[in-house]
C-alpha positions, 0 to 999 in steps of 0.5 A, a space after each residue: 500500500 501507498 505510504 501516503 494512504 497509510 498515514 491517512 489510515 493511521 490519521 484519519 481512519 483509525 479503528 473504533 478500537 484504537 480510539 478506546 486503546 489510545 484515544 484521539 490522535 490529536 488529543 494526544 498530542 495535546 496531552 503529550 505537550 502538557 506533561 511535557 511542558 512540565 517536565 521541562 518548565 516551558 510552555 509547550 503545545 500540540 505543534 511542538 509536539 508533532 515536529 517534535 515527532 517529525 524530527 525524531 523520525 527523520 532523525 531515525 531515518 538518517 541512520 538507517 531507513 525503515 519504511 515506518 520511519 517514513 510513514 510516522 513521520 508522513 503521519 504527524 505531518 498531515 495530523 499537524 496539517 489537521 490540527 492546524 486547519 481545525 484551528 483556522 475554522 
């Protein structure tokens, strides 16, 4: 399958399933840059978060390449697109 249509499976189309195991992909993310924010003293938010995950990923990648590397990376990346078009509604 198209790396492309699996971030947006993962994104997008995730199962009912998934969403009790993990919760809503962006919500998480919010989540994830509050406790993060308190660990470090800073002000932190959901954009951050996901270059954050954006950037460890292609760091993963510069050292040796796996597809899913690639595919989390392609997937905060349009999950940060839909946070971002979300807010300017």
């Amino acid at each position: 399958m198209n790396i492309l249509k699996q971030a947006n499976e993962i994104v997008f189309e995730r199962s009912e399933e998934k969403q009790r195991e993990y919760g809503d992909f962006k919500e998480g993310m919010k989540r994830a840059a509050k406790i993060l924010s308190g660990m470090v003293g800073q002000d932190l938010d959901a954009v951050f978060m996901y270059k954050a995950m954006v950037a460890l990923k292609l760091s993963r990648e510069s050292y040796t390449h796996k597809e899913d590397n690639l595919l989390d990376a392609v997937a905060y990346l349009g999950s940060l697109n839909d946070l971002h078009e979300e807010d300017n509604k």
